[in-house]
ZAKOLBA-76956 format. One line per 5 residues: number of its first residue (from 1); for each residue x, y, z of C-alpha. Coordinates in Angstrom, 1 decimal. Layout:
<pts>
NUM> X Y Z | ...
</pts>
This chain:
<pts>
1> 117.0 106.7 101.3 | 113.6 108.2 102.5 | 112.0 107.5 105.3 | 108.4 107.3 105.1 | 106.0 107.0 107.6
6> 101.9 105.7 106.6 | 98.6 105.6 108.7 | 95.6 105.2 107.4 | 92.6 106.2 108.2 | 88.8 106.1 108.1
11> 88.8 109.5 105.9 | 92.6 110.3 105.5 | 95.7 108.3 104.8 | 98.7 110.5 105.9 | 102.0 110.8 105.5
16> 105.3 112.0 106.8 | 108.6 111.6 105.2 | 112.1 113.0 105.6 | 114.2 113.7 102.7 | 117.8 114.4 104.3
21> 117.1 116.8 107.0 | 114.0 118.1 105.6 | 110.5 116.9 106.8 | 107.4 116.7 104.6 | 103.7 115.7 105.1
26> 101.3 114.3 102.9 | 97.7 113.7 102.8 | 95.1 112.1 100.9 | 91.7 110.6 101.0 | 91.5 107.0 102.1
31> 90.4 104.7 99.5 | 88.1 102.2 101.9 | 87.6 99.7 98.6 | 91.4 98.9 98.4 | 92.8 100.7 101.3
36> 96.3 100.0 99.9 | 95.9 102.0 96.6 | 95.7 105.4 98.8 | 98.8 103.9 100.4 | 100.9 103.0 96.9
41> 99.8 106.3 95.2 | 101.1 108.5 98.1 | 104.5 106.7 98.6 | 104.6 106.8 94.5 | 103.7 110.8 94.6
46> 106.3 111.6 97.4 | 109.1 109.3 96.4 | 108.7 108.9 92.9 | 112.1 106.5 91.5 | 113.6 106.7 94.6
51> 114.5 104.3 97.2 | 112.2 104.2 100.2 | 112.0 103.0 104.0 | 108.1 102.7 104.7 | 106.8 102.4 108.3
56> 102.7 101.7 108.1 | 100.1 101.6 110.3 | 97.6 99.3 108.9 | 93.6 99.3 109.9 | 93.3 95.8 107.5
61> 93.5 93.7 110.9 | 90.6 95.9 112.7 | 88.4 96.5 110.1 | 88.1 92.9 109.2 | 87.2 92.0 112.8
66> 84.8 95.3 113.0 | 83.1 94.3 109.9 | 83.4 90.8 110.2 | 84.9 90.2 106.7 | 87.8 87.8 107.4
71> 88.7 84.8 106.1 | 86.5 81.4 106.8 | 88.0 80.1 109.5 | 87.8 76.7 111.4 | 89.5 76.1 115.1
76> 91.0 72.6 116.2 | 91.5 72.0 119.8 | 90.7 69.2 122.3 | 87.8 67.1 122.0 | 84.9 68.3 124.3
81> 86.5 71.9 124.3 | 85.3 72.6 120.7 | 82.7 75.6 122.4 | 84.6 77.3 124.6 | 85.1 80.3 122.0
86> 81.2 80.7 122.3 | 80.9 80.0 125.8 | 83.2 82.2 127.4 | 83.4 83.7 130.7 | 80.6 85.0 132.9
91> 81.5 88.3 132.6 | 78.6 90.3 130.5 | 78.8 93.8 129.4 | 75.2 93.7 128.9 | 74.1 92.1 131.7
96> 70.7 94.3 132.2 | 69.6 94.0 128.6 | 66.6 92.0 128.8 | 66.9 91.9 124.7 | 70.5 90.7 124.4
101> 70.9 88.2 122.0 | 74.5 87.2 121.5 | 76.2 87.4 118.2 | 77.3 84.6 116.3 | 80.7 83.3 116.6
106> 83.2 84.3 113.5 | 83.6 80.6 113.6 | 80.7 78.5 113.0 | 80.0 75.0 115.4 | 80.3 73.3 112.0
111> 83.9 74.5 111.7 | 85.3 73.7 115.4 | 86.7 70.6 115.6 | 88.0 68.4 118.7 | 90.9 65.9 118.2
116> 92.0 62.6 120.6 | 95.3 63.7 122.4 | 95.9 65.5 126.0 | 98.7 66.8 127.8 | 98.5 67.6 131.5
121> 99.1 71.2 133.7 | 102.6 69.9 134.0 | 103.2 69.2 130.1 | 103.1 65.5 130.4 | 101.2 63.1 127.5
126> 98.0 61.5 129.0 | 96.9 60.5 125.5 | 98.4 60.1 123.1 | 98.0 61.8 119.7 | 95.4 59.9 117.2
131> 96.8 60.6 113.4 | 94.0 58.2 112.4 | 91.4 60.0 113.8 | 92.6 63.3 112.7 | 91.9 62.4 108.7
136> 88.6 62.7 108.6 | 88.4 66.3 110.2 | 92.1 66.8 107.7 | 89.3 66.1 105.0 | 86.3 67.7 106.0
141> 88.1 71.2 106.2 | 89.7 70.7 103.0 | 86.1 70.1 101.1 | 84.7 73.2 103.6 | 86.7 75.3 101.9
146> 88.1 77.0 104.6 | 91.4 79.6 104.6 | 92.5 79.6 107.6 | 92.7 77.0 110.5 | 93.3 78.3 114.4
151> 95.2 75.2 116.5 | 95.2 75.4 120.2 | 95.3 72.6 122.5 | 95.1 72.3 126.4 | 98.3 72.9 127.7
156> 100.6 73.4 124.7 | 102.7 76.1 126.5 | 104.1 73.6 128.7 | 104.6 70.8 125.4 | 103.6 71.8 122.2
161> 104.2 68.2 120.5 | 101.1 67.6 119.6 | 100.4 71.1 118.5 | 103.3 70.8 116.6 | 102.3 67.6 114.9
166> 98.7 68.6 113.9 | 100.1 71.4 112.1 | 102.3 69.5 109.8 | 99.2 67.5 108.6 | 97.6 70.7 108.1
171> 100.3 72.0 106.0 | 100.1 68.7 104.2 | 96.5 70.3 102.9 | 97.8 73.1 102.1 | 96.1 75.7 104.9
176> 97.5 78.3 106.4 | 97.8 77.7 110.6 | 97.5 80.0 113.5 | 99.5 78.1 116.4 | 98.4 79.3 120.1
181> 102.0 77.8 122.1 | 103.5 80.8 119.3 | 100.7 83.3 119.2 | 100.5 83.1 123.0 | 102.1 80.9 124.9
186> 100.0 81.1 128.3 | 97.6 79.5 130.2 | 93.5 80.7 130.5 | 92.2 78.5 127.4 | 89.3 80.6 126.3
191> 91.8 84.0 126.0 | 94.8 81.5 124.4 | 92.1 80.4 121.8 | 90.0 83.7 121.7 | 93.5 85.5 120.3
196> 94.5 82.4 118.2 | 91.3 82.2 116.4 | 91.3 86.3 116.0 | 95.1 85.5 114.3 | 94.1 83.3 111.9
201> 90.6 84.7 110.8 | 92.7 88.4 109.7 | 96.0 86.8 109.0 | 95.0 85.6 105.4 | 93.5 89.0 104.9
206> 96.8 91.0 105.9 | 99.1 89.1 103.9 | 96.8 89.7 100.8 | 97.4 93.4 101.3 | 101.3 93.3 102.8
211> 101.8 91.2 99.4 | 100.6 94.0 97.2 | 102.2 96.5 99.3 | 105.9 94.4 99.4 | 105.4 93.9 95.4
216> 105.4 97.9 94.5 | 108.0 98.5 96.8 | 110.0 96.1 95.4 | 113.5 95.3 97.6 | 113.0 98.5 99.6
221> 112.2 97.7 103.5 | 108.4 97.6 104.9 | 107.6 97.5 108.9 | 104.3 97.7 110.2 | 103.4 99.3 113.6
226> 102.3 96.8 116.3 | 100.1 97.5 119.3 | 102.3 97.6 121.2 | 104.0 100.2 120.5 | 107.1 99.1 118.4
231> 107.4 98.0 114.4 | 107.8 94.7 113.0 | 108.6 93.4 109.9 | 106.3 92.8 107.1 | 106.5 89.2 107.2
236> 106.1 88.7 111.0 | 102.7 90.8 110.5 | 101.7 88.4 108.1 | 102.5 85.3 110.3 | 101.3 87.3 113.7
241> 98.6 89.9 112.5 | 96.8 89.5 115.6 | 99.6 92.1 116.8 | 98.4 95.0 114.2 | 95.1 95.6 115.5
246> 95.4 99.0 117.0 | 98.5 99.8 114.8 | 97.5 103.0 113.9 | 96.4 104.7 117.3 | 99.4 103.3 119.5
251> 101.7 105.1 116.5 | 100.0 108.2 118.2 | 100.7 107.5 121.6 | 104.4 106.4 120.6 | 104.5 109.9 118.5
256> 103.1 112.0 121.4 | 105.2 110.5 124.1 | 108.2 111.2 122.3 | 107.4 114.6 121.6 | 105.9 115.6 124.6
261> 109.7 114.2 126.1 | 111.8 116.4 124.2 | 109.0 119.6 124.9 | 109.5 118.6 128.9 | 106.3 117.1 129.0
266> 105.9 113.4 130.8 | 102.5 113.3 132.1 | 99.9 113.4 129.1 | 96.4 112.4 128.0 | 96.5 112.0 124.7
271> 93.7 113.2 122.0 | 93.8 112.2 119.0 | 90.5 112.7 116.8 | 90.2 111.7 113.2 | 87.5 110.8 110.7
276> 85.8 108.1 112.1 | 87.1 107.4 116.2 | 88.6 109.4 118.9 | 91.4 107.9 120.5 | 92.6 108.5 124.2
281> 95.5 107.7 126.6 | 97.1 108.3 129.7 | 100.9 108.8 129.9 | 102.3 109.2 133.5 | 105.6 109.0 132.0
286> 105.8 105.6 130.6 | 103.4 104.0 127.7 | 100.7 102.4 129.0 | 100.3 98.5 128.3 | 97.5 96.5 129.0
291> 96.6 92.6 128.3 | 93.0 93.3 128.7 | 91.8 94.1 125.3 | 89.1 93.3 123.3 | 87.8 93.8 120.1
296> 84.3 92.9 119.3 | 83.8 91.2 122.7 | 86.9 88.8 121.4 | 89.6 88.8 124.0 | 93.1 89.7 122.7
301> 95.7 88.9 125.0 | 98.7 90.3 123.3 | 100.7 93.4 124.9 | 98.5 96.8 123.4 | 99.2 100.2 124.3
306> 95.9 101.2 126.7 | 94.2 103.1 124.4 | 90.4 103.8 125.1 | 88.5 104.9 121.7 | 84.5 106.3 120.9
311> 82.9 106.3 117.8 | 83.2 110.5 117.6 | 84.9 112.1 114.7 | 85.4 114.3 112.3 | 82.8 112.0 110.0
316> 80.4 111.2 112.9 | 76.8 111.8 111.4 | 74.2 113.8 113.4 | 70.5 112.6 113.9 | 67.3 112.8 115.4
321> 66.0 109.5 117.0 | 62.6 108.2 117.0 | 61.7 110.9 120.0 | 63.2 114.1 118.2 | 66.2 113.7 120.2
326> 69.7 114.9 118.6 | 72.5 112.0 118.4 | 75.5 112.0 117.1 | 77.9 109.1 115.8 | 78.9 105.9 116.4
331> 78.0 106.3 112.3 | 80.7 107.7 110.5 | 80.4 109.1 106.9 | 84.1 107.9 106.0 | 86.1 109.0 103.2
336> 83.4 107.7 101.1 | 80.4 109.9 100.9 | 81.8 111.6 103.5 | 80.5 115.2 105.5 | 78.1 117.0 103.3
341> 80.7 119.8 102.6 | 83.3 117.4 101.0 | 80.7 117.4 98.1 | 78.9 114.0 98.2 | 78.0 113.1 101.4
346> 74.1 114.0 102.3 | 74.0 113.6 106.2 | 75.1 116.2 108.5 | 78.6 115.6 110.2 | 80.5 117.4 113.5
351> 82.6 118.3 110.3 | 80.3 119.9 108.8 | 78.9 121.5 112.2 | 82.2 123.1 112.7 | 82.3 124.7 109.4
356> 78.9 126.0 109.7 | 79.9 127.9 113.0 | 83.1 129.3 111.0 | 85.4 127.7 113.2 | 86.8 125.7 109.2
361> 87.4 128.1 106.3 | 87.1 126.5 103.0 | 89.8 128.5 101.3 | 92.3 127.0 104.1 | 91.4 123.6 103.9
366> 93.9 121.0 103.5 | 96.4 123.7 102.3 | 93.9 125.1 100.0 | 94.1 121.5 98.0 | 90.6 121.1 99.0
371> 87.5 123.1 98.6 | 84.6 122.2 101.1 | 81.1 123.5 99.7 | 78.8 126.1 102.1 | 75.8 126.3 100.0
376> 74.1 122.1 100.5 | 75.1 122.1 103.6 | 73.5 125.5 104.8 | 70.3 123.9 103.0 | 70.5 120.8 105.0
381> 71.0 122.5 108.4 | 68.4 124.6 108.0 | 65.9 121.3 107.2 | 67.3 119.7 110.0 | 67.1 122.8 112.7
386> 63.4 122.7 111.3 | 62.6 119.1 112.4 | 64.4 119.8 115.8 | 62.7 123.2 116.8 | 65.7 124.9 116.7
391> 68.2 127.5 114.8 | 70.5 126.5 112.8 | 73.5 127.4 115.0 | 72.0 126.1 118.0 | 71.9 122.8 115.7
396> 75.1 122.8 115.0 | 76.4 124.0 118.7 | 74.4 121.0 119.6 | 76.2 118.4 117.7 | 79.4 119.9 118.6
401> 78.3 119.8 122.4 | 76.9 116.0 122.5 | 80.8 114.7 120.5 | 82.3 116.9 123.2 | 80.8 115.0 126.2
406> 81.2 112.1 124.2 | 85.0 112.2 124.3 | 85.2 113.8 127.8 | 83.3 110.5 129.0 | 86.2 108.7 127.0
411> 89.0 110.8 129.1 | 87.3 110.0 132.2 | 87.3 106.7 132.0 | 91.1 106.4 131.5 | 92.0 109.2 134.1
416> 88.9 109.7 137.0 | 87.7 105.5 136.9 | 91.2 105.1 137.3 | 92.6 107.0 140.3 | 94.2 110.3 138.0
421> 93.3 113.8 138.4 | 92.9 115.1 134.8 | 94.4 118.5 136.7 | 97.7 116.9 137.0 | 98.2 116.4 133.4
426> 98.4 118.2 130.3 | 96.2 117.2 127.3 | 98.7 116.5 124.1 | 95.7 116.8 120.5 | 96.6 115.5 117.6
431> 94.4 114.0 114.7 | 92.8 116.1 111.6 | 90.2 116.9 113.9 | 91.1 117.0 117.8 | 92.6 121.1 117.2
436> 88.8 121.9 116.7 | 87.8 120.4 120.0 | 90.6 119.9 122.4 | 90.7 123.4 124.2 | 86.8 122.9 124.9
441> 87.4 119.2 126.0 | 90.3 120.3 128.0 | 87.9 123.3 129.9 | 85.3 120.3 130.2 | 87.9 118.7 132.5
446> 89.5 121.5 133.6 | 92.8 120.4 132.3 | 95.0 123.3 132.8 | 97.2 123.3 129.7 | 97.0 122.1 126.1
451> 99.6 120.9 123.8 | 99.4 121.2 120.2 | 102.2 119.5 118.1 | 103.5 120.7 114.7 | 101.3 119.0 112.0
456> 99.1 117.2 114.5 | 96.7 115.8 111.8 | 99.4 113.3 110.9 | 101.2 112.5 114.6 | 100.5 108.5 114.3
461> 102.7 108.6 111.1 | 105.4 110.7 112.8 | 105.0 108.1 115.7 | 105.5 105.2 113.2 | 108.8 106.4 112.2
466> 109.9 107.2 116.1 | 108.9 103.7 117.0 | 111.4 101.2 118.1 | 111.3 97.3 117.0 | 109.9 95.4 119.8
471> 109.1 92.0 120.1 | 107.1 90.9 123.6 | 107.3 86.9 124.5 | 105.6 85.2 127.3 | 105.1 81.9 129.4
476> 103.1 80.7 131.9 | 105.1 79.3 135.0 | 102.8 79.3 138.0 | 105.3 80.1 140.9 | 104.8 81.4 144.0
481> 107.5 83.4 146.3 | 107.9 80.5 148.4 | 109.4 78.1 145.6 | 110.9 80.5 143.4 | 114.1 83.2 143.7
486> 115.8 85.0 141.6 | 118.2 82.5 140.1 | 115.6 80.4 139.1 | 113.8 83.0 137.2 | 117.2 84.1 135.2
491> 117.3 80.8 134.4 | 113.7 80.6 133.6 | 114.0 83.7 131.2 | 117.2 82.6 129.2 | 115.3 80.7 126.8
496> 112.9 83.6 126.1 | 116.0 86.2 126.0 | 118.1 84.1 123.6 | 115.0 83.5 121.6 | 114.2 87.8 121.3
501> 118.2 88.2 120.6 | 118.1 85.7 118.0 | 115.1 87.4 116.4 | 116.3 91.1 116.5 | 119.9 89.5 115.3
506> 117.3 88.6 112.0 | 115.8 92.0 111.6 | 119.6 93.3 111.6 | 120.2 94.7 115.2 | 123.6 94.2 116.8
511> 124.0 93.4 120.0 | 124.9 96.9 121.2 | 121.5 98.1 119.6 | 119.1 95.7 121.8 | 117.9 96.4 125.1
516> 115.6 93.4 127.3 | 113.1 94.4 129.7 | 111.6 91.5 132.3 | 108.4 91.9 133.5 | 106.4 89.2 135.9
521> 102.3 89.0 135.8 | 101.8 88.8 139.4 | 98.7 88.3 141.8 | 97.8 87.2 145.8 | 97.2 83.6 145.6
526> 93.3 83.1 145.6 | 93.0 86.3 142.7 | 92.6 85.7 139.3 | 94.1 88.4 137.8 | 97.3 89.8 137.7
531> 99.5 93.1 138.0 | 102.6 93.4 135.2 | 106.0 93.7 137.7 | 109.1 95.3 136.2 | 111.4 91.9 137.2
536> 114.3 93.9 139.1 | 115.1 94.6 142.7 | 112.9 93.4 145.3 | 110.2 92.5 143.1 | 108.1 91.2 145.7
541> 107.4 94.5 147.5 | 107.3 95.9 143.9 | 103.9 94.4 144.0 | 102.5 94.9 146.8 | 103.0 98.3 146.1
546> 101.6 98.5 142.9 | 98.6 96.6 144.2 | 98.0 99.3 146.8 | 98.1 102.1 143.9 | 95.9 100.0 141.6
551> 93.0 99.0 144.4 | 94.2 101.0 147.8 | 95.5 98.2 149.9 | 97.9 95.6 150.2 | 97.8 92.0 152.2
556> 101.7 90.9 153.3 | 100.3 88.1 155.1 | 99.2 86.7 151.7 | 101.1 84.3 149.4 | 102.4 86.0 146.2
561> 102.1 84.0 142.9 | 103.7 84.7 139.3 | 101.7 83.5 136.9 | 103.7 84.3 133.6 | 107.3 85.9 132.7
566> 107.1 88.5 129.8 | 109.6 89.6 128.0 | 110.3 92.4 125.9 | 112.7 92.7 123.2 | 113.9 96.3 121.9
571> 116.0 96.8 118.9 | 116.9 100.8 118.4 | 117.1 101.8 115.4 | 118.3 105.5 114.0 | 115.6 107.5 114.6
576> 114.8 111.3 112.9 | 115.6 114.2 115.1 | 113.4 117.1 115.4 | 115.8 120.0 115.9 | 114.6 123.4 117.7
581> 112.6 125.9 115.7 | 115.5 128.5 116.6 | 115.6 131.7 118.9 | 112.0 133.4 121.0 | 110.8 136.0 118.7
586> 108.1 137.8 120.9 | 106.5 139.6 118.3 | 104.8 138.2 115.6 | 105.5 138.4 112.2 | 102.6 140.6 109.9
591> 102.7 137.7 107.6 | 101.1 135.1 110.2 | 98.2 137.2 110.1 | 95.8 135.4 107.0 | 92.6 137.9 107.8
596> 89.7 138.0 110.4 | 86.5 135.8 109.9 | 83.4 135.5 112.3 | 83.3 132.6 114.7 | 80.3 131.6 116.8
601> 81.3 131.2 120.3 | 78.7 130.4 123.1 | 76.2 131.4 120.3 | 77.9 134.6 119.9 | 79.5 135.7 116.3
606> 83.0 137.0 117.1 | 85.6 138.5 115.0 | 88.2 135.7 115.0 | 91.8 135.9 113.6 | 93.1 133.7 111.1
611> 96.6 132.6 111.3 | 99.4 130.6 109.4 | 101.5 128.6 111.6 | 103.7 128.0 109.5 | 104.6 131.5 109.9
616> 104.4 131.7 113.5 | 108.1 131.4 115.4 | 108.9 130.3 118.8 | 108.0 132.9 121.7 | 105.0 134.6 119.5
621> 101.7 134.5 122.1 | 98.6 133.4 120.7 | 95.6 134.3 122.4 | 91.8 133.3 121.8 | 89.8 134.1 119.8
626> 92.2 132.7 116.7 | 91.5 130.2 114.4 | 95.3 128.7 113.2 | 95.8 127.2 110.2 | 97.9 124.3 109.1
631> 98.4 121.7 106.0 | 96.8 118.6 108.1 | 94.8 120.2 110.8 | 92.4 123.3 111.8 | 92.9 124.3 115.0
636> 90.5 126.5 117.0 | 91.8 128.7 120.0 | 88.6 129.9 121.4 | 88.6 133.0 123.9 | 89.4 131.4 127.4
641> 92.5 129.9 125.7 | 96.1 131.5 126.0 | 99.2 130.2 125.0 | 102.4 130.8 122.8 | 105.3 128.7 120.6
646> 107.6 126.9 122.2 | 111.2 126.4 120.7 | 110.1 123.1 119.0 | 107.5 125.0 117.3 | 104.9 123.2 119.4
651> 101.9 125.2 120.5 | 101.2 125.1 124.5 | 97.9 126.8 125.8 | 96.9 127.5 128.8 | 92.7 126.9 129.7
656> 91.1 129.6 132.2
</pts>
């Protein structure tokens, strides 16, 4: 059977498969209309007849939110709570803005509706549940027309009866129902709701496109990549979609952590520019998790992979603003026109920039499947460098220069705002477009040494098929260390354990294949917010001295609390191996060599080597100025870079 791995993306849907012991890579444009007919068409062109096992990395869930086109969506909760979507927190990220007008909610006050029934903070019935009452809002959202209906009520952690009640009614009408006590079964209403109502407004919307996905594959399996960091199946992602959102980056981080493992590598910050977004993490060893995401300024408090992203690609279109100033992205030009040298787009693009400096060559691109087009876009640089005042190849250095800093102010926040010395770490680039900018980006930060992965253009795919299946659970159990010990929290996470054994048991995981990780969100009493605490040893100190990392102190005379139990759930499945490239050949073979082109550098013109890494073997040295060539990815190697192959084939620089 092959084993198929899918992202897609704003500009490119890749693919990488292994057929036996062989590995093979696809690409193709992304078809925004229907994203799933790039999808079907590649699995159809690499697989033909034959059976298949397809892990995808789906942007349907994000790009529904981004572009606000899910599903009409109506909440029920408890009456006199029907606004706290809208209202919030006090928190404001634009808090200066003397123009800030708030966005309208994804779900209208005309489709929030509050019921008669209450359970207390202790999960006991105050009032009692009003089926009466509840027909007329059962009716009104049947003649509304709505798709989707997001149910969560104060409290239903601790007792989900009435919860549980509501929604048969609901399914009585025939609506699909978002539940919060199963999507997340914590306290913090507005978070509980904010991720409930995100669930059901995509969920609709995901199993539309999983349908048409499960229907051409027939009986063969389909997993989709969580944010977390693990797979699930197709039919949980339909239920839970909530969980896909940032599917395709965290396949990246998954992919680069297990790569950079096997290479020797455990402290990373991850690049990974594409099309449309860069992506960026930091490994110190261990994926990063955070519960702190949002998307749109909607809280989504499920387990993601921290993952900070700009709108700077490969696709992000250059301008000048109303003052003559040059800007470049959030804008992307997609798959769809696209950069000017793809053949239809009409704005200037870093793409395009790149290509005008030399640093792409058209008759390399994509494997020589696709030709890229010099003469509209030296026309339109020239028009633009006009309005600007300046040369075309300052133009085009400029762009290049403003997505650098860009994603530099992107790495910064997830290394320097956080304690890390990017010097301490080695930067690991994938994407079709980070091998253009990650040696300058790494000099920006004076990151001593780059990492450059075989086929880097399509690393979320290859993370896709590395990832485990994971399935996280949660409570809420407001303890402190006082009232609690270590018996009562094994007996406390039984339930959740049995429940993530039973559920792995289902996706066909012996008991020998499942490992369980306990984790406790912890805080000083007084604090409201919490650090995640591996549940093992003395976990009590564990947090204090996490605390002290996190915000440089800690307070032993302070009561600890734990406000939820987490668990994680790990099925391991058989996962590809990526066997050594074979013995250090120091010199390099003539064949590597493509030609010599001229490269602008620092606004110089340089004669710059082309070579085929395919043809390059472990222990050759590679030394700037180069410009490497490969099937999903163009990477530049400008003069202050040095480096060689390692024995995994993998590419490892280092910056002066």
């Amino acid at each position: 059977m092959l084993i198929i791995g899918v992202d897609t993306g704003g500009t490119f849907t890749d693919f990488i498969y292994k057929d036996g012991d062989e590995w093979g890579v696809h690409k193709r444009l992304s078809t925004p209309h229907d994203p799933s007919e790039a999808v079907i068409n590649g699995i159809k062109q690499i697989a033909g007849d034959r059976a298949v096992q397809v892990v995808h990395g789906s942007t349907v869930a994000t790009n529904a939110i981004l572009e606000r086109k899910g599903v009409k969506t109506a909440l029920i909760t408890n009456e006199g709570f029907e606004d706290v979507i809208q209202i919030g927190r006090q928190n404001r990220s634009d808090l200066y803005d003397l123009s800030f007008c708030k966005k309208p909610h994804i779900v209208p006050p005309e489709l929030r509706f509050g019921i008669t029934g209450r359970i207390d903070h202790e999960g006991n019935e105050i009032e009692p549940f009003s089926e009466e009452k509840v027909q007329n809002i059962l009716q009104r959202i049947k003649d509304s027309g709505v798709e989707s209906v997001a149910l969560c009520l104060l409290f239903s952690y601790l007792n989900p009866e009435h919860e549980n009640r509501m929604r048969e009614l609901l399914d009585g009408i025939g609506v699909p129902v978002s539940v919060s006590h199963e999507i997340l079964a914590e306290f913090r209403e507005f978070e509980r709701t904010s991720t409930t109502v995100i669930n059901a407004y995509v969920s609709p919307k995901m199993t539309r496109y999983l349908t048409k996905l499960q229907e051409t594959l027939g009986d063969d399996p389909l997993r989709i990549m969580q944010s977390n960091g693990g797979s699930i199946s197709a039919e949980t992602a339909m239920n839970e979609s909530v969980r896909t959102i940032l599917s395709g980056p965290a396949g990246g981080a998954v992919g680069a952590h297990a790569i950079g493992q096997m290479a020797g590598y455990d402290s990373l910050i991850t690049f990974d520019m594409g099309g449309t977004s860069s992506d960026v993490a930091l490994i110190n060893e261990e994926l990063p998790l955070t519960l702190e995401s949002a998307i749109e300024d909607y809280p989504v408090k499920v387990p993601m992979i921290d993952i900070h992203t700009v709108g700077a690609g490969g696709g992000s279109i250059a301008r000048l603003d109303a003052g003559g100033s040059l800007t470049v992205g959030p804008e992307s030009a997609g798959a769809d026109p696209g950069p000017i040298c793809y053949g239809k787009g009409s704005e200037i693009t870093v793409t395009d920039a790149n290509l005008y400096l030399g640093r792409l060559i058209p008759e390399h691109f994509l494997g020589g499947e696709m030709s890229l087009e010099t003469e509209k876009l030296n026309k339109a640089m020239e028009v633009m460098a006009e309005k600007a005042g300046l040369t075309p190849v300052e133009l085009a250095e400029g762009i290049l220069d403003i997505a650098n800093t860009n994603m530099e102010r992107a790495i910064r926040v997830i290394s320097v705002e956080r304690g890390f010395d990017p010097r301490e770490f080695t930067m690991f680039s994938f994407g079709g477009a980070g091998g253009m900018h990650c040696a300058f980006l790494a000099k920006l930060l004076s990151i001593p040494k780059l990492f450059i992965p075989n086929n880097p253009g399509i690393l979320s795919a290859v993370g896709m098929v590395m990832a485990d299946v994971i399935k996280d659970y949660s409570l809420t159990v407001m303890r402190d260390q006082h009232n609690t010990n270590d018996v009562d929290l094994e007996e406390i996470f039984a339930p959740l354990e049995a429940q993530g054994r039973a559920d792995l048991a289902e996706e066909g995981f012996s008991a020998d294949d499942i490992i369980v990780e306990r984790f406790l969100d912890m805080r000083y009493q007084g604090q409201s917010f919490e650090i995640i605490v591996p549940f093992s040893g003395d976990w009590i100190e564990e947090f204090s001295r996490l605390h002290k990392q996190n915000y440089g102190y800690r307070n032993d005379d302070k009561t600890v609390e734990i406000v939820n139990i987490r668990l994680r759930t790990k099925g391991m499945p058989t996962k590809p191996e990526f066997p050594e490239a074979g013995a250090l050949v120091p010199e390099m073979d003539s064949e590597a060599l493509l030609g010599t082109t001229e490269t602008v550098f620092d606004s110089t013109k340089m004669e710059t080597r082309i070579l085929n890494r395919e043809k390059l073997r472990p222990g050759n040295k590679v030394d700037g100025p180069a410009i490497i060539i490969e099937y999903s990815s163009t990477l530049v190697i400008p003069p202050f870079a040095k480096g060689e192959v390692d024995p995994y084939g993998n590419l490892i620089f280092d910056i002066e």
